[in-house]
DRENKOLSE-482748 format. One record per residue (C-alpha): residue number from 1; x, y, z; residue in one letter. Coordinates in steps of 0.2 Angstrom, whole numbers, always signed. Layout:
BEGIN
NODE	NUM	X	Y	Z	A $
...
//
This chain:
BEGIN
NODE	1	+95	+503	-51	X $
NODE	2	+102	+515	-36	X $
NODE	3	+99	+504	-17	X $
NODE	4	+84	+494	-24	X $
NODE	5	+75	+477	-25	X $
NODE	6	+66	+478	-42	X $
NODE	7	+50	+469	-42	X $
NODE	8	+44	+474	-58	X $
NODE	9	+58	+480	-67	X $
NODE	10	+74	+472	-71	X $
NODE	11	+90	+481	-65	X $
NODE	12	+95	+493	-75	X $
NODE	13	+113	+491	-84	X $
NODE	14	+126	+493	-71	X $
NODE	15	+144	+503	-65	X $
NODE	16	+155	+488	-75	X $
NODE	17	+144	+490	-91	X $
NODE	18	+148	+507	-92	X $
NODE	19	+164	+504	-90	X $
NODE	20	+168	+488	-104	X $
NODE	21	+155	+501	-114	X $
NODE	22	+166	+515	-114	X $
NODE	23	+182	+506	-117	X $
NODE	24	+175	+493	-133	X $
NODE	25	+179	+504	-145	X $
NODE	26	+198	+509	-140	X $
NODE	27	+207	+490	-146	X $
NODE	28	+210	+486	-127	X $
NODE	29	+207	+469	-117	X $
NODE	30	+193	+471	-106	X $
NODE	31	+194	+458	-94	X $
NODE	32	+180	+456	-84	X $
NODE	33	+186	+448	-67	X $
NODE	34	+170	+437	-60	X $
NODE	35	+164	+419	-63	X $
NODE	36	+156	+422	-79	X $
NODE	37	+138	+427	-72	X $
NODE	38	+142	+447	-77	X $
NODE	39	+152	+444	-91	X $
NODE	40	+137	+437	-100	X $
NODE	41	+126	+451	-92	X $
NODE	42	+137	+463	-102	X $
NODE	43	+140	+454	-117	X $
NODE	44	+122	+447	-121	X $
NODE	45	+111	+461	-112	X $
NODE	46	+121	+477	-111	X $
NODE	47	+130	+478	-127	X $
NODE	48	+124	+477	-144	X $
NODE	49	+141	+478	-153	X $
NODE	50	+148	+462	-144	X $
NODE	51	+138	+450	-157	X $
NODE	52	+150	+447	-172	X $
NODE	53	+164	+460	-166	X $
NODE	54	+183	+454	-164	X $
NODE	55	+183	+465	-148	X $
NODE	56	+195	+458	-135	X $
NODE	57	+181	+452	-121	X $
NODE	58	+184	+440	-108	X $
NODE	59	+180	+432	-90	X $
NODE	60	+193	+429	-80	X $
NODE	61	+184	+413	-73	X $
NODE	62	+184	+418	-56	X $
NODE	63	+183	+401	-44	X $
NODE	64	+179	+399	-25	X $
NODE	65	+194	+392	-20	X $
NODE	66	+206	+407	-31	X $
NODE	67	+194	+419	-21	X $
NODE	68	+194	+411	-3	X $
NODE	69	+214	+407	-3	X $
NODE	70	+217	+423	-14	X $
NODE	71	+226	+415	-29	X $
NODE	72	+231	+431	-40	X $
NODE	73	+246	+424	-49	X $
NODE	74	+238	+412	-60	X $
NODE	75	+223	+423	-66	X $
NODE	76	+236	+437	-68	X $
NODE	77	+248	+425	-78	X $
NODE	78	+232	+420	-89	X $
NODE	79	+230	+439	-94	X $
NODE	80	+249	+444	-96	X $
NODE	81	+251	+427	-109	X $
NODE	82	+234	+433	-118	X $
NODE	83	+240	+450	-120	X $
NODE	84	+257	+449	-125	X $
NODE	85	+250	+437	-140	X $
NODE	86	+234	+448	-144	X $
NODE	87	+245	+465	-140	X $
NODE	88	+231	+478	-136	X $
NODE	89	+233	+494	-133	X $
NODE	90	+228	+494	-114	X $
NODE	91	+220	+481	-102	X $
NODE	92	+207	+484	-92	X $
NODE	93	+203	+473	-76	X $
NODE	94	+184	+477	-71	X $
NODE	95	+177	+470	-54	X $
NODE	96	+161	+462	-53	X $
NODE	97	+153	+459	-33	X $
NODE	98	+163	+443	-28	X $
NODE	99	+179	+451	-30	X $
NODE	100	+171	+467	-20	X $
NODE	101	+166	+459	-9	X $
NODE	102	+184	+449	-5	X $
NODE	103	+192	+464	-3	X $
NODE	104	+201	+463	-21	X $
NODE	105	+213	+473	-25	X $
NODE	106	+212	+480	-42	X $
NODE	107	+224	+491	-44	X $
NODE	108	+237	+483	-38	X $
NODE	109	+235	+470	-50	X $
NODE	110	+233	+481	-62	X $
NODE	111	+251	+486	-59	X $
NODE	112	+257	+469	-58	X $
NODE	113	+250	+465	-75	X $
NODE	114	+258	+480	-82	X $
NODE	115	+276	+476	-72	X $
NODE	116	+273	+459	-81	X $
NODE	117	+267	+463	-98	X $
NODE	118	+274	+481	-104	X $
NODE	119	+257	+489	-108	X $
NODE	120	+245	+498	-99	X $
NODE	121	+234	+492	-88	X $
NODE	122	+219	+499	-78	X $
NODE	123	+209	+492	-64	X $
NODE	124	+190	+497	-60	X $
NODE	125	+183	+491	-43	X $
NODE	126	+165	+493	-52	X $
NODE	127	+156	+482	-41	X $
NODE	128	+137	+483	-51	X $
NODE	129	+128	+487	-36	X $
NODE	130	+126	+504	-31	X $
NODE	131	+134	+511	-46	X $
NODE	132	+123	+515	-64	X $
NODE	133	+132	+512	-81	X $
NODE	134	+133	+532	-83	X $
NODE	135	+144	+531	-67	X $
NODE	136	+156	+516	-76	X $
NODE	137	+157	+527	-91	X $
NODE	138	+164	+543	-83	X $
NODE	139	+172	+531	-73	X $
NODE	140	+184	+523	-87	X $
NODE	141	+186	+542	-97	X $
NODE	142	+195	+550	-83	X $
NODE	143	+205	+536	-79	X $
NODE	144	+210	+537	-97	X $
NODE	145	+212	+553	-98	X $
NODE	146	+223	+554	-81	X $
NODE	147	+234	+540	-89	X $
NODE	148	+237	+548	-105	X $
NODE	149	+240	+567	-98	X $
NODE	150	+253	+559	-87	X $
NODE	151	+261	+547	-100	X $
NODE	152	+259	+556	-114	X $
NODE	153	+261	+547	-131	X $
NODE	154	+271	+552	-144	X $
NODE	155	+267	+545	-160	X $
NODE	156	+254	+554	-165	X $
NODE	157	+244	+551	-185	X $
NODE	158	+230	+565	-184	X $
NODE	159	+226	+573	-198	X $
NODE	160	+220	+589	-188	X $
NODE	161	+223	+599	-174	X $
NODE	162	+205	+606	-171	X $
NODE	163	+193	+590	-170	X $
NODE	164	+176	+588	-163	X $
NODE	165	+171	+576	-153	X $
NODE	166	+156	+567	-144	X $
NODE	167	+161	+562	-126	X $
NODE	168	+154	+547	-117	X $
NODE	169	+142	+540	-131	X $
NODE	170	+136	+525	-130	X $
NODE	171	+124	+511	-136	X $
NODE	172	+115	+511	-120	X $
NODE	173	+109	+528	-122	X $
NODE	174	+108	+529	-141	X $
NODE	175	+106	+517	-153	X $
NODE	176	+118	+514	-170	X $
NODE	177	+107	+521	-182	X $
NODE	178	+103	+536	-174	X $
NODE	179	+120	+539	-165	X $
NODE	180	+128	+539	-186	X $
NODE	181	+114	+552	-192	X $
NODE	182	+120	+563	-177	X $
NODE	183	+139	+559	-185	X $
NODE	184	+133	+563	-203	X $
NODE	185	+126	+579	-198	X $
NODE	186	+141	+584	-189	X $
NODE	187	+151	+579	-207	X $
NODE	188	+140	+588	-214	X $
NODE	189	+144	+603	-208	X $
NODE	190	+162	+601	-214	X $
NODE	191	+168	+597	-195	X $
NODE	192	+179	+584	-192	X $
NODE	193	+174	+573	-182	X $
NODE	194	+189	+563	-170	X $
NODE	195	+178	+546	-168	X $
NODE	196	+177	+537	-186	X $
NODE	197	+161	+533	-193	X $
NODE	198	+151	+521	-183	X $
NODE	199	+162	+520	-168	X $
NODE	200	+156	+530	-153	X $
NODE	201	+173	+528	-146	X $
NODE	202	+192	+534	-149	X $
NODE	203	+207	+531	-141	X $
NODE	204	+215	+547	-149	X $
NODE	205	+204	+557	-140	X $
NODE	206	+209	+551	-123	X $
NODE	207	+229	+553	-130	X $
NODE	208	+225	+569	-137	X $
NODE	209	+213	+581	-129	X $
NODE	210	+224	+595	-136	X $
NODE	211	+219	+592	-153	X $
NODE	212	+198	+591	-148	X $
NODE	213	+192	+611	-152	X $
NODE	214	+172	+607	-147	X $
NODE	215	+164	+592	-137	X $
NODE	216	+146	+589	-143	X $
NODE	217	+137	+582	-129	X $
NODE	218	+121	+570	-133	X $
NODE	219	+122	+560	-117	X $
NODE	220	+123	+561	-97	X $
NODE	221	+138	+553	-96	X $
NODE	222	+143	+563	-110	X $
NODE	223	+142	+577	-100	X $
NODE	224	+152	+574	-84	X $
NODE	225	+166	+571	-94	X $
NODE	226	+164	+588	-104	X $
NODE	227	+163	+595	-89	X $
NODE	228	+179	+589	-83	X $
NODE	229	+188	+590	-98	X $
NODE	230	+182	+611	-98	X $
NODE	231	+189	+611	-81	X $
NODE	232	+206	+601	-83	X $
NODE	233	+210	+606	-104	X $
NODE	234	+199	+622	-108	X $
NODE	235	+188	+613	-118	X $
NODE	236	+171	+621	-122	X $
NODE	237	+155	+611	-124	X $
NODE	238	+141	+610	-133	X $
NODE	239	+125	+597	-124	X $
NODE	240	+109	+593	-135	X $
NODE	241	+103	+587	-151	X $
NODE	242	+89	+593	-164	X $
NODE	243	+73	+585	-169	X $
NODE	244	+66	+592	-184	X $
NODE	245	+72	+603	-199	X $
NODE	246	+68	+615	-190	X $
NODE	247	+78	+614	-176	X $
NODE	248	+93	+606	-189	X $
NODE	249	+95	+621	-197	X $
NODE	250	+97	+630	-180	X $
NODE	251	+109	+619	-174	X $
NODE	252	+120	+620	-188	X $
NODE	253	+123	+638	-184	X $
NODE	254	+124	+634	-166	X $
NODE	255	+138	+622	-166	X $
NODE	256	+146	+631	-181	X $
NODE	257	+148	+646	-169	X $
NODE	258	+154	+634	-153	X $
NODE	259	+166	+627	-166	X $
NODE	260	+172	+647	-170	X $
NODE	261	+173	+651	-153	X $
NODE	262	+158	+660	-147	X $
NODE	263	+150	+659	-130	X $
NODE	264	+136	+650	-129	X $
NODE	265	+127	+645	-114	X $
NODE	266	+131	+626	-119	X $
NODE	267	+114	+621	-119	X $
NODE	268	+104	+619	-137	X $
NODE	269	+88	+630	-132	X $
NODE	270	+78	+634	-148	X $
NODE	271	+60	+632	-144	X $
NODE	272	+49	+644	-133	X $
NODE	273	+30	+634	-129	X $
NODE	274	+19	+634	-142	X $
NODE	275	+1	+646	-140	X $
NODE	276	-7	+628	-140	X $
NODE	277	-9	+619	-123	X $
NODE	278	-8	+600	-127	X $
NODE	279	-5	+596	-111	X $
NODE	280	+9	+587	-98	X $
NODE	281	+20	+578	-101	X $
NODE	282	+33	+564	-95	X $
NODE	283	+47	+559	-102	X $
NODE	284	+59	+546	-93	X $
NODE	285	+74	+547	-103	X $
NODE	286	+93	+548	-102	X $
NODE	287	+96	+568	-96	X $
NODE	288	+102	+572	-113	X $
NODE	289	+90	+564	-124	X $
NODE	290	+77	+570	-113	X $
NODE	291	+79	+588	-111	X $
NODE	292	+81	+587	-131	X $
NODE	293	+65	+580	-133	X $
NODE	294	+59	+594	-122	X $
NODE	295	+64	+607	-134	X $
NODE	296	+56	+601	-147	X $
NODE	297	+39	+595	-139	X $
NODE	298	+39	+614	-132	X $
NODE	299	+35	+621	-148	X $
NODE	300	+18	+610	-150	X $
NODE	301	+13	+617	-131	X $
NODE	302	+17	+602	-121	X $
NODE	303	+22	+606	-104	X $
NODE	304	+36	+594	-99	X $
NODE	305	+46	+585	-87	X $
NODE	306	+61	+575	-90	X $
NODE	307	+64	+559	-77	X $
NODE	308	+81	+551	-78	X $
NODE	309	+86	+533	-73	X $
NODE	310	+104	+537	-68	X $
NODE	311	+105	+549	-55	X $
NODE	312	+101	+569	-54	X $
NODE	313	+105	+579	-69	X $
NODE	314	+101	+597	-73	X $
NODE	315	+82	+601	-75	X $
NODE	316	+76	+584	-74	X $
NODE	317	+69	+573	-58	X $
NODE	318	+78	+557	-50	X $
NODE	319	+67	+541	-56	X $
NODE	320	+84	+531	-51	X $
NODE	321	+73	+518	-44	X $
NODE	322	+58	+508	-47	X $
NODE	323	+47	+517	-31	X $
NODE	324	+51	+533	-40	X $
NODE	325	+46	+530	-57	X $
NODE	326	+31	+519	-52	X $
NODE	327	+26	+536	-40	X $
NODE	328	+30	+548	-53	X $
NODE	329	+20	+538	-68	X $
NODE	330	+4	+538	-58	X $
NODE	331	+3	+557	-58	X $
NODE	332	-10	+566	-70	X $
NODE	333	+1	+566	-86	X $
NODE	334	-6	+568	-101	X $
NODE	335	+8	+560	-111	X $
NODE	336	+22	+549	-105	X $
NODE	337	+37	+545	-117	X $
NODE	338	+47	+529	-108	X $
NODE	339	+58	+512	-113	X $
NODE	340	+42	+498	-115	X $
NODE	341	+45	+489	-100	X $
NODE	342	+44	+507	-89	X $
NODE	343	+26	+510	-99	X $
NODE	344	+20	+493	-93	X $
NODE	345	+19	+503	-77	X $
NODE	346	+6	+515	-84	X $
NODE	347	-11	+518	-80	X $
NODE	348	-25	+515	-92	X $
NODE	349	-29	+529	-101	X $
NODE	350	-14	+537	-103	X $
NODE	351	-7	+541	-119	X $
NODE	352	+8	+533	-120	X $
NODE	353	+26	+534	-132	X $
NODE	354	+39	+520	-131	X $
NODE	355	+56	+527	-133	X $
NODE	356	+66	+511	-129	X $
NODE	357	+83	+513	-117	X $
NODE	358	+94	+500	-118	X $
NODE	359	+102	+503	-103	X $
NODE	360	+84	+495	-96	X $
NODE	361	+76	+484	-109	X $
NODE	362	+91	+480	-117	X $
NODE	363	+88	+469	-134	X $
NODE	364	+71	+467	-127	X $
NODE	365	+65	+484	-133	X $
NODE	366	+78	+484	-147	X $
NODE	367	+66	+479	-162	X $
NODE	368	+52	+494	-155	X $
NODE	369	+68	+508	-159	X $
NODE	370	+62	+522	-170	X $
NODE	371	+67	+539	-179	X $
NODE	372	+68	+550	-164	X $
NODE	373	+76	+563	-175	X $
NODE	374	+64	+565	-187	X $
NODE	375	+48	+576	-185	X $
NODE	376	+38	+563	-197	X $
NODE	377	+41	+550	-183	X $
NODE	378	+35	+562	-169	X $
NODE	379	+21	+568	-181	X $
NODE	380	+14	+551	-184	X $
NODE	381	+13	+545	-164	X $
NODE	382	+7	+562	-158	X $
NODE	383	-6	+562	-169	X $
NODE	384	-13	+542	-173	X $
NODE	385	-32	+549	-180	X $
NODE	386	-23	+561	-191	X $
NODE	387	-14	+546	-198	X $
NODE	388	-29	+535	-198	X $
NODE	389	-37	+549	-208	X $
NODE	390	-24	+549	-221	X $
NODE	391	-25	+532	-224	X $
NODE	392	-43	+532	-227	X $
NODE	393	-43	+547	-237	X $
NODE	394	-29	+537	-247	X $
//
């Protein structure tokens, strides 16, 4: 949360999140240098796939006296004899506010750890403080992507040269469940798809961007790197996802037309409002998830606004920090689709969706997830009586 004391909120998931987020997937050790205060904020609060995973994980064990007398050597040892037993294919050093604030110098230990040890090695001076996870995220792709354009690896196993791929996903945007129906519908469509089934993250696409044809966008971060990777590799892009068979039947043509090369204005726009007024409505959302939603509440007649939670995006409002949401909630909205702990900030009488975020509820919220995709799920919270209807009548 951007500059902010949070009163009633808890701070949302922060720059060195994103970061260890983006990199879980890739078989590197992500080494989180701190006393082991954020390495637990990350691994029980802000990542869902740490529980029962053999990813490579770890504090540094960051101590005063290392940290007052600058004592480099023996926590750079403790890596460099961990890696060359584990043998991952990067290390990543990610800073945590004590090392910030000491002036620590992450990249230049990331070059001793690679001098020492052979493989590389990254360092992130993510300080989770000023910076959201949808910062760390973009954060750890370029710097990935920078490494790789200039050391360029040779031994590539792909089994195609004209891949899609789905930039910047991760779990504290989208949950599994719904994150693998976006995958299957991508299969679906006969496009292969460079992350494998379940992951939300691939080392080959940060090795081989010349192989990735389309990125298909479903998230902020997402987009940044898109964006880039248009501007550095020629990449076109593709941001949105439908709700609805309706809207899935249109999207198949959509990104089988990105996919064959035709212009598209790279948003998914496929819904013009409805002759009904139901009303305003709020949604508070990561940008991409958001404006999605949007599309497909349009069509009912809902008049909408998309609020995000990290930072300004197209078409939506800054709600980055608590005064902001608390202000913008207590307008005359109709509807407001939130995480549950943002709709605990609601005013009575307001009809009210949850939508839970794990980048702000984390595993709190994680039991209250739902089929956003599916218009059944939409049908039955936008309308309660019509549901308590049916089951009388049944």
């Amino acid at each position: 949360m951007k500059n902010k004391v949070c009163m009633y909120l808890p701070p949302f998931a922060g720059d060195y999140s994103g970061v260890a987020s983006a990199l879980f997937d890739l078989g590197g050790m992500i080494c989180i240098h701190d006393a082991a205060g954020c390495t637990g904020n990350y691994t029980h609060f802000d990542e869902p796939r740490w529980y029962g995973s053999e990813a490579m994980v770890y504090c540094t064990g960051l101590r005063k006296m290392e940290a007052i007398l600058g004592d480099d050597e023996k926590f750079i040892n403790r890596i460099v004899d961990n890696a060359l037993e584990k043998k991952p294919e990067f290390i990543a050093v990610i800073g945590s506010p004590v090392p910030n604030v000491i002036g620590f110098d992450f990249k230049g230990v990331a070059n001793e750890i690679k001098k020492k040890s052979g493989i590389p090695t990254f360092g992130f001076a993510t300080a989770g403080i000023k910076g959201s996870y949808k910062d760390g995220i973009v954060m750890a792709a370029k710097e990935l992507l920078d490494h790789y354009r200039r050391n360029p690896d040779k031994n590539a196993a792909l089994t195609s040269d004209a891949y899609v791929a789905v930039p910047g996903i991760s779990p504290l945007d989208m949950p599994q469940d719904m994150y693998e129906k976006l995958q299957d519908l991508i299969a679906d469509m006969g496009l292969p798809l460079i992350q494998k089934k379940g992951y939300y993250g691939s080392l080959d696409y940060y090795k081989h961007p010349e192989v990735v044809k389309l990125n298909i966008v479903f998230n902020q971060a997402g987009y940044e790197i898109a964006e880039y990777m248009k501007k550095e590799f020629g990449i076109p892009f593709i941001t949105g996802f439908p709700i609805g068979e309706t809207q899935t039947s249109l999207y198949r043509k959509y990104v089988k037309d990105a996919y064959a090369g035709s212009t598209c204005d790279g948003y998914l726009r496929n819904s013009n409002l409805g002759d009904d007024h139901e009303g305003k409505a709020l949604v508070i959302a990561d940008g991409v998830t958001g404006l999605s939603i949007k599309e497909y509440l349009k069509k009912s007649g809902w008049e909408v606004t998309v609020g995000v939670i990290s930072g300004e995006f197209k078409e939506t409002i800054d709600l980055s920090n608590e005064d902001l949401i608390i202000e913008e909630v207590s307008k005359d909205y109709d509807l407001i689709i939130a995480d549950p702990l943002i709709l605990e900030l609601i005013p009575d009488g307001t009809k009210t969706i949850a939508l839970p975020h794990y980048a702000v509820s984390s595993r709190v919220g994680k039991d209250m997830n739902w089929d956003f995709l599916n218009e059944g799920s939409w049908i039955e919270r936008l309308n309660p009586l019509v549901k308590q209807v049916n089951i009388k009548l049944a």
